[in-house]
C-alpha positions as CSV (number, residue, x, y, z in Angstrom):
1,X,102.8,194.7,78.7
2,X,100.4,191.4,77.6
3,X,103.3,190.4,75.6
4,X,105.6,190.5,78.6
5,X,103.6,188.4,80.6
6,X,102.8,186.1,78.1
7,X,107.1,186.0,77.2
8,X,107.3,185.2,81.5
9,X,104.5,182.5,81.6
10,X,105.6,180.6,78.8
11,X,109.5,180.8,80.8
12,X,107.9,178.8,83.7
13,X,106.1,176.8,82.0
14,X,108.7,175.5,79.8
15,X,110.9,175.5,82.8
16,X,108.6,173.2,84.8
17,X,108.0,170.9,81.7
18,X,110.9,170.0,80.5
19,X,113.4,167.7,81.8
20,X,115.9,169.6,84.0
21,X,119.8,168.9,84.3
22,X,118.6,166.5,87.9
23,X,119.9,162.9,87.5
24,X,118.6,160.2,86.0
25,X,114.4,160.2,84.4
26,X,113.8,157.6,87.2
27,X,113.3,157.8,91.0
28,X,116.0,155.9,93.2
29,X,115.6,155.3,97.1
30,X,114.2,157.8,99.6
31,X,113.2,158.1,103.1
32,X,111.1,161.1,104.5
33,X,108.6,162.7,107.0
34,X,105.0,164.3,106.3
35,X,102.7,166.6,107.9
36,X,99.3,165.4,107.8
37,X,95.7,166.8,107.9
38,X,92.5,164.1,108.2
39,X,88.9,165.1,108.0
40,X,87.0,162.0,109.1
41,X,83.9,164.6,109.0
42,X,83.9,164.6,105.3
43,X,82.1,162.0,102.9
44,X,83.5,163.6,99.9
45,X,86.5,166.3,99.0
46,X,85.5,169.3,101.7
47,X,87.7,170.3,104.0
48,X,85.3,170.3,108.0
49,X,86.8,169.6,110.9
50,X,91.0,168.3,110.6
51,X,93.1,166.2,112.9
52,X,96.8,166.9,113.2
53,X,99.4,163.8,112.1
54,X,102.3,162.3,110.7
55,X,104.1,160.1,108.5
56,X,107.3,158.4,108.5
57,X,107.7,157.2,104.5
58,X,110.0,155.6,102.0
59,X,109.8,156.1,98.3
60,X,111.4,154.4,95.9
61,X,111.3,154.2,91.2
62,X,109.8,151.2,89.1
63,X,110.2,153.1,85.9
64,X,110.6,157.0,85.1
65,X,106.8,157.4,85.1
66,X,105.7,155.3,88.2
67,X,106.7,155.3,92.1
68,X,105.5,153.2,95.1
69,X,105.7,154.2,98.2
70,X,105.2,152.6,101.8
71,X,104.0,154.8,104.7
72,X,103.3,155.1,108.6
73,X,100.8,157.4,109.5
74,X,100.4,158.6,113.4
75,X,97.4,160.6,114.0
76,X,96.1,162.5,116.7
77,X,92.5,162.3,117.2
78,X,89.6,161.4,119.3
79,X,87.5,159.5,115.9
80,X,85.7,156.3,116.6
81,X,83.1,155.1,114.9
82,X,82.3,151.7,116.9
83,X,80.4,151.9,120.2
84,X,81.9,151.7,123.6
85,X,85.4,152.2,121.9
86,X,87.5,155.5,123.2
87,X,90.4,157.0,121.2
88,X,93.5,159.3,121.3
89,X,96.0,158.1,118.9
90,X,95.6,155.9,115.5
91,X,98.1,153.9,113.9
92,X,98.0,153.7,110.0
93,X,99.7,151.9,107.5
94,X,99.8,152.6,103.9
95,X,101.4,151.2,100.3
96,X,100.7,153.2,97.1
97,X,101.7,153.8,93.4
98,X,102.4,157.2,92.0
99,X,101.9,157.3,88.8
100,X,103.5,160.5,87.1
101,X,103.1,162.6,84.3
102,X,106.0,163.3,83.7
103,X,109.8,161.6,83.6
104,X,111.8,162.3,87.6
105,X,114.1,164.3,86.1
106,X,111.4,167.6,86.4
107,X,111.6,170.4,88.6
108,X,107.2,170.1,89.2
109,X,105.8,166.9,88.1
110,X,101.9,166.0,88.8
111,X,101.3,162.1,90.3
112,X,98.2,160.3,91.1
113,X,98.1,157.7,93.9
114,X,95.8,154.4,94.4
115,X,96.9,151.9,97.0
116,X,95.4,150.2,99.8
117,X,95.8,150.9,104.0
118,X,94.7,149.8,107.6
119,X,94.3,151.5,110.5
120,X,92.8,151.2,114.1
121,X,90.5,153.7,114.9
122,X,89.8,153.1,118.7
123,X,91.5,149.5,120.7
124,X,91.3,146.7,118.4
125,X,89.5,148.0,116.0
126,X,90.9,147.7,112.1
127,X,89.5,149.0,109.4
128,X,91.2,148.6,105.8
129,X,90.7,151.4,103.5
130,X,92.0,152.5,99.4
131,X,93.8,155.8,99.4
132,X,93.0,157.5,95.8
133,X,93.8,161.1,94.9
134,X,96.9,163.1,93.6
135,X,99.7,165.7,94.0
136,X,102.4,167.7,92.9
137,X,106.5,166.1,93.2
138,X,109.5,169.2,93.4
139,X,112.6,167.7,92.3
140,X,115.2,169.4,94.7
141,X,118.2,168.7,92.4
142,X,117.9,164.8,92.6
143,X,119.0,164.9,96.2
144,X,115.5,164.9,97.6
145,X,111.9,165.8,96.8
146,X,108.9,167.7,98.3
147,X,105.3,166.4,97.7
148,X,102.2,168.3,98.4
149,X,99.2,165.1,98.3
150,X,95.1,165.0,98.8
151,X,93.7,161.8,99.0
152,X,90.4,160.8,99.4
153,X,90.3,157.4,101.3
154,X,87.5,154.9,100.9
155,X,86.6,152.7,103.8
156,X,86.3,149.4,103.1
157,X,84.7,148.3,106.2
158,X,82.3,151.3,106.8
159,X,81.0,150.0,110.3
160,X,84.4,150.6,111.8
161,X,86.0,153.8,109.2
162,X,84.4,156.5,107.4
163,X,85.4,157.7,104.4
164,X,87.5,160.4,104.7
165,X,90.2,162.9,103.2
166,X,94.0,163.4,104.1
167,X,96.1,166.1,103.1
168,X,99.6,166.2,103.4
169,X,102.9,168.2,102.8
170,X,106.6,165.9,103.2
171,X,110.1,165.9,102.2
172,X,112.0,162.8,101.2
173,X,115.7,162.8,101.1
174,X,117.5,160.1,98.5
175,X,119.1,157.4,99.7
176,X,120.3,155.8,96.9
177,X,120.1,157.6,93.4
178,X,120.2,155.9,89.6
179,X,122.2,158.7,88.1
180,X,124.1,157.1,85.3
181,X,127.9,156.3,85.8
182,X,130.4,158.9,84.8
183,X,131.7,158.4,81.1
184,X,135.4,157.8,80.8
185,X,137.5,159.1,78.5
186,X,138.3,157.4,75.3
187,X,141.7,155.5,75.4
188,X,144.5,156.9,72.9
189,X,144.5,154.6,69.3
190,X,146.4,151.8,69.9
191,X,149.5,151.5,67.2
192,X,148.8,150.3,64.1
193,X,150.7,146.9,63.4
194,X,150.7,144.5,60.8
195,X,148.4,141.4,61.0
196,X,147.5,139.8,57.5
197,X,144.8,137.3,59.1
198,X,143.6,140.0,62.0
199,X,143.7,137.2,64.3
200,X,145.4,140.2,67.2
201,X,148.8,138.6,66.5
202,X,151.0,140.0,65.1
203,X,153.0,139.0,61.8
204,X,156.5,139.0,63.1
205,X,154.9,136.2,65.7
206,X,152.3,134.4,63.8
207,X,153.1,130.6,63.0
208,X,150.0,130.8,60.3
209,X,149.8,134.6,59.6
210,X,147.4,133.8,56.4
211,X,144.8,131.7,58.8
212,X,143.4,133.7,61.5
213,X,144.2,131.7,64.8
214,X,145.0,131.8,68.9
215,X,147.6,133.5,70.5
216,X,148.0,130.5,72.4
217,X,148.8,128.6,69.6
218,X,151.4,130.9,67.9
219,X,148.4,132.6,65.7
220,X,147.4,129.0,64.4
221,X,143.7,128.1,64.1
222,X,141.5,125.7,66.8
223,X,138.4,124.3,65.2
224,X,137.1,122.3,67.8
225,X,138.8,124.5,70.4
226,X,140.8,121.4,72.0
227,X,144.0,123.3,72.4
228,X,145.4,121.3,69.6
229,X,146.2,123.0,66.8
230,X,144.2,122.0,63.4
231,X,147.7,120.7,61.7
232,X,148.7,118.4,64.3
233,X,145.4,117.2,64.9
234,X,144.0,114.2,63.4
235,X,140.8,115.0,64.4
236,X,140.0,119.1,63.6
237,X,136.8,119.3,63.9
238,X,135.9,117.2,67.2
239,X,137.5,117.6,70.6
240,X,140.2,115.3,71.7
241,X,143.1,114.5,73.8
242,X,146.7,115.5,72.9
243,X,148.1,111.6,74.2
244,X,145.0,110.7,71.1
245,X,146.7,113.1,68.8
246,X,143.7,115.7,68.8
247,X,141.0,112.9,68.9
248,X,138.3,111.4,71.1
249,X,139.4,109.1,74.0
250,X,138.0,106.1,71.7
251,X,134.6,103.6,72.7
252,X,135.3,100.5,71.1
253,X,132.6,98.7,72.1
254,X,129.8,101.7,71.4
255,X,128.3,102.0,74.7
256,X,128.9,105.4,74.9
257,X,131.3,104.5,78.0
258,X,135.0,105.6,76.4
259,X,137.4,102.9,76.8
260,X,139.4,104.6,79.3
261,X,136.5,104.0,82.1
262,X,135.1,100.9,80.6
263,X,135.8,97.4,82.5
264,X,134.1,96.0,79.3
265,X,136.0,97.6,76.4
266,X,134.8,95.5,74.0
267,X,131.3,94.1,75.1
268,X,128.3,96.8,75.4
269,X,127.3,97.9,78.3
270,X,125.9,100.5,80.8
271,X,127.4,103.4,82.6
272,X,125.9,102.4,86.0
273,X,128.2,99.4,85.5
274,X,131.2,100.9,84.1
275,X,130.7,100.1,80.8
276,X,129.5,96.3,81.6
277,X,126.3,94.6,80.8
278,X,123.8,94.5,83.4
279,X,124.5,91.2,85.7
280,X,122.6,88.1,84.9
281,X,123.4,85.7,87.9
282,X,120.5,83.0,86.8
283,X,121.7,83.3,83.6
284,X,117.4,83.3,82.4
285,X,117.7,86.1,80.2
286,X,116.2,88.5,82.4
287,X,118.9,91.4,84.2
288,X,118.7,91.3,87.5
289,X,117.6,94.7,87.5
290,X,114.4,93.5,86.3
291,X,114.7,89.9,87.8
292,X,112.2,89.9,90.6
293,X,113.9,86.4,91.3
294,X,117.4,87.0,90.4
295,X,119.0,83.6,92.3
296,X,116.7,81.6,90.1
297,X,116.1,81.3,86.8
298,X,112.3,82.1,85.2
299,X,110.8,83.5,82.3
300,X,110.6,87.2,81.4
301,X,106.7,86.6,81.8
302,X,106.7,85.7,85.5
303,X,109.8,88.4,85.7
304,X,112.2,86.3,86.2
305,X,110.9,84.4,88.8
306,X,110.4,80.2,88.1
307,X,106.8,79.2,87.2
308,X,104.2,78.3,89.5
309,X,102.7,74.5,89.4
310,X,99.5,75.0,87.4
311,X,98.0,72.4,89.6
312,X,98.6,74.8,92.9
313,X,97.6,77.3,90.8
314,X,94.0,75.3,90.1
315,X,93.6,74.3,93.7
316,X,94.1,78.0,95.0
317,X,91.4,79.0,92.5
318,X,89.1,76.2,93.5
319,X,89.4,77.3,97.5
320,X,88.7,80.5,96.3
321,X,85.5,80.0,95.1
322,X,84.4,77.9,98.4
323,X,84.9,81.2,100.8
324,X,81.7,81.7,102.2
325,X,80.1,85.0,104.3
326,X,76.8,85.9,106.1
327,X,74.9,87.4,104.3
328,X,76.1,91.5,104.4
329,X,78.6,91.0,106.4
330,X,82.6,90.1,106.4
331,X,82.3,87.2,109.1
332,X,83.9,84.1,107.8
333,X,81.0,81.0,107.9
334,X,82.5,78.1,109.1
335,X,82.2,75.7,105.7
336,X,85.3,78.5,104.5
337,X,87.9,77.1,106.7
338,X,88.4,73.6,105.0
339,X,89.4,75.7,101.9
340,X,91.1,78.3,103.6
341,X,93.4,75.5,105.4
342,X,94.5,74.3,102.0
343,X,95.6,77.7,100.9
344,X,97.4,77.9,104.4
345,X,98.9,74.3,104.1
346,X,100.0,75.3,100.2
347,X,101.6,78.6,101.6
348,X,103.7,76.1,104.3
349,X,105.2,74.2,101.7
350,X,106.3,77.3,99.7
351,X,107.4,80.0,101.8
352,X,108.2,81.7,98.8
353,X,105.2,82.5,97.5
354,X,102.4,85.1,98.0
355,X,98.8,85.8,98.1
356,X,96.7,88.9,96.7
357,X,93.7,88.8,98.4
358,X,90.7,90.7,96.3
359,X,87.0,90.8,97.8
360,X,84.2,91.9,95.0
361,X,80.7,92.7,95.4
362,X,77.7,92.6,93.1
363,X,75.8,96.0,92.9
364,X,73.1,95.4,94.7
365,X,72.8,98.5,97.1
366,X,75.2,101.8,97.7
367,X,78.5,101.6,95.6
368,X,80.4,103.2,98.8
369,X,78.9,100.6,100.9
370,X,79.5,97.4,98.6
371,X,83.8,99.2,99.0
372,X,83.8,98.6,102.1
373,X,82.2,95.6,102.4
374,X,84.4,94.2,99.6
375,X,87.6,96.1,101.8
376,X,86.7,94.2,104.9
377,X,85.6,90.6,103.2
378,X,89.6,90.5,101.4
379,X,90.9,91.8,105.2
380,X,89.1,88.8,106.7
381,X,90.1,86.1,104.8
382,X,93.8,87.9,105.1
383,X,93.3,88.2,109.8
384,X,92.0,84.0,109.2
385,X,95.5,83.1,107.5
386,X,97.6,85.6,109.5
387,X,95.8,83.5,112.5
388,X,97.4,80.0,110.8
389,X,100.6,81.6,110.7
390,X,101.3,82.7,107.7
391,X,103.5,85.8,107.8
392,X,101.3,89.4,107.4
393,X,104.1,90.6,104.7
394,X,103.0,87.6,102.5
395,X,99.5,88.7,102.3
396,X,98.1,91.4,100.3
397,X,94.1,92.5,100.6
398,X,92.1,94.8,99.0
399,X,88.8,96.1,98.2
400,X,87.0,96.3,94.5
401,X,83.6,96.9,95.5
402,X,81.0,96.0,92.6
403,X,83.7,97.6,89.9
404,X,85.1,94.0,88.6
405,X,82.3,91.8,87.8
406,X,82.7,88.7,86.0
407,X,79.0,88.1,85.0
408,X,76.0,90.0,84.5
409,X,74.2,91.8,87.7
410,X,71.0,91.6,86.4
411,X,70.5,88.0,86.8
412,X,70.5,86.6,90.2
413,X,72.9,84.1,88.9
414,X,75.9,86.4,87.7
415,X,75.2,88.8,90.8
416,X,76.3,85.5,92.9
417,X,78.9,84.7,90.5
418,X,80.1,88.7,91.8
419,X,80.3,88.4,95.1
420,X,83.6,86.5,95.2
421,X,87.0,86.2,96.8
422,X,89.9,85.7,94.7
423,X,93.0,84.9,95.6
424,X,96.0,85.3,93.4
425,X,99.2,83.5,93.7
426,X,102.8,84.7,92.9
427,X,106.3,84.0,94.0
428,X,107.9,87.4,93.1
């Protein structure tokens, strides 16, 4: 009699462990319901007092060992836990993983869950919380599944949710299964027929039946796949055109622009040009792509652009150095503006050119402070030429605070040398 139930226990088991004849090891879609139980009276697994619910869900297989699963949970119950808050119905919303023990494709199959959910327990009030626990999945012949879970759910904000436990029994039915696709059945042997080069054409219509080849060239070999075939092409082994013989459409000139789109054939250029040099209209030696002054001719130094008088250059400087401020402050003094007006009269007789307009600072005091002071000494002198006239776009100021010096700040001397204006002329 022992040995009898011993022969019928081992039966089950073996039937519940191993794989069963129900579709593929992993999980496709499902949709489903649940009963629900929740005990909000328990702190840990004990069953006190339960409230009735719900669940609308939807499962669905990442691999043959692990499920997620996305669920709405309606409960009916009176629980609150904040004051002054009443309640009849709660709202939950849940996403989990199921990890399984075993492969889909098993009649019983143990899972455990973690996950994470919110819920409102009570108007307005939310309360995030991790479902962990377990349960047992039945495999209804891949066309759906019943699941018996107990989860123990952790608040995570304990002033508005308890911890609490939720049981629950649900059905699923599959939406969309992974069940391998039906095998076909082998195609009869094709007819033997004779190919020497086993190129797939045959002998009786091979032009080269000792060189394996294309069928679109009579069983004749390709090498550089041009659709020339390697005995009328003079060039075998790189792609060509047939009107070429098999070759390259040729680049005399090397420019990597083939002479059949080049308007330079035989000088080197650049694609963006159709095979031509880049333009020189000075004729200076510098393209006017990097000409900054392309309608006059100048050195590559001064990009292109012709080279300013040294002596305008000198008497720029030497204004420079005759710019003048109270003490701490950006406001012009008066002995600046003969200086400034020679700048201003120089920039009249070349409306080409422009000034960059750099105020520095020693560092006596703040760093952040000295910035802006520098930032608003270069604007000042830039709002006194603006007021001569001269056109804002021409004019370029900014600030350097004590970063630049030119002397040493620990000598009174250098720390005036630091607290300069310089203005920088250019006609690019």
């Amino acid at each position: 009699m022992k040995q009898l139930k011993a022969t019928i226990l081992f039966i089950c088991v073996a039937h519940i462990g191993f794989a069963q004849d129900f579709g593929g090891p992993k999980k496709g879609s499902a949709i489903g319901f649940s009963a629900n139980l929740t005990d909000f009276s328990a702190s840990v697994p004990k069953i006190g007092k339960v409230d009735p619910g719900f669940s609308i869900m939807y499962w669905h297989g990442l691999t043959s060992h692990l499920d997620y699963s996305i669920r709405y949970n309606g409960l009916f119950t009176d629980y609150v836990k904040a004051a002054n808050v009443t309640n009849t119905y709660t709202n939950e919303f849940e996403g989990s993983f199921h990890a399984r023990l075993l492969a889909n494709n098993h009649l019983i199959n143990p899972f455990i869950t973690a996950g994470i959910g919110i819920g409102t327990y009570g108007k307005n009030t939310w309360a995030p919380y991790v479902p962990l626990g377990g349960g047992i999945q039945m495999n209804l012949f891949n066309e759906g599944y019943l699941f018996l879970q107990a989860n123990y759910r952790a608040s995570l904000a304990t002033a508005k949710l308890d911890n609490n436990m939720f049981y629950s029994l649900g059905f699923t039915q599959n939406i969309r299964s992974t069940e391998a696709a039906p095998k076909l059945a082998p195609l009869p042997p094709v007819p033997v027929v004779t190919d020497r080069d086993n190129d797939g054409v045959p002998d009786s219509l091979d032009a080269c039946p000792d060189v394996a080849g294309l069928a679109s060239l009579k069983g004749c070999p390709d090498t550089d796949g041009d659709g020339i075939a390697d005995a009328e092409d003079k060039c075998p082994t790189v792609k060509g055109l047939a009107k070429y013989q098999g070759c390259p459409i040729p680049d005399t000139d090397g420019d990597g622009v083939n002479d059949e789109e080049d308007k330079c054939p035989t000088v080197a250029g650049v694609a963006r040009y159709q095979g031509c040099p880049i333009p020189d209209k000075d004729g200076d030696g510098v393209n006017d792509e990097e000409d900054k002054c392309p309608s006059e001719a100048g050195p590559a130094s001064n990009f292109g652009c012709p080279v300013i008088n040294a002596e305008i250059i000198k008497k720029i400087n030497m204004s420079a150095k005759n710019i003048f401020f109270a003490t701490g402050s950006s406001k012009l003094l008066a002995k600046s503006n003969a200086s400034l007006n020679n700048v201003v009269s120089i920039l009249n007789d070349n409306p080409g050119y422009k000034v960059d307009i750099s105020g520095h600072t020693d560092n006596t005091g703040k760093a952040d402070k000295n910035q802006l002071l520098s930032e608003a000494r270069a604007n000042s002198v830039k709002t006194y030429f603006v007021g001569k006239g001269i056109d804002e776009s021409r004019l370029v100021a900014a600030g350097y605070g004590q970063d630049k010096p030119i002397a040493d700040n620990k000598t009174a001397k250098g720390r005036t040398q630091n607290r300069r204006v310089e203005l920088n002329v250019r006609n690019y």
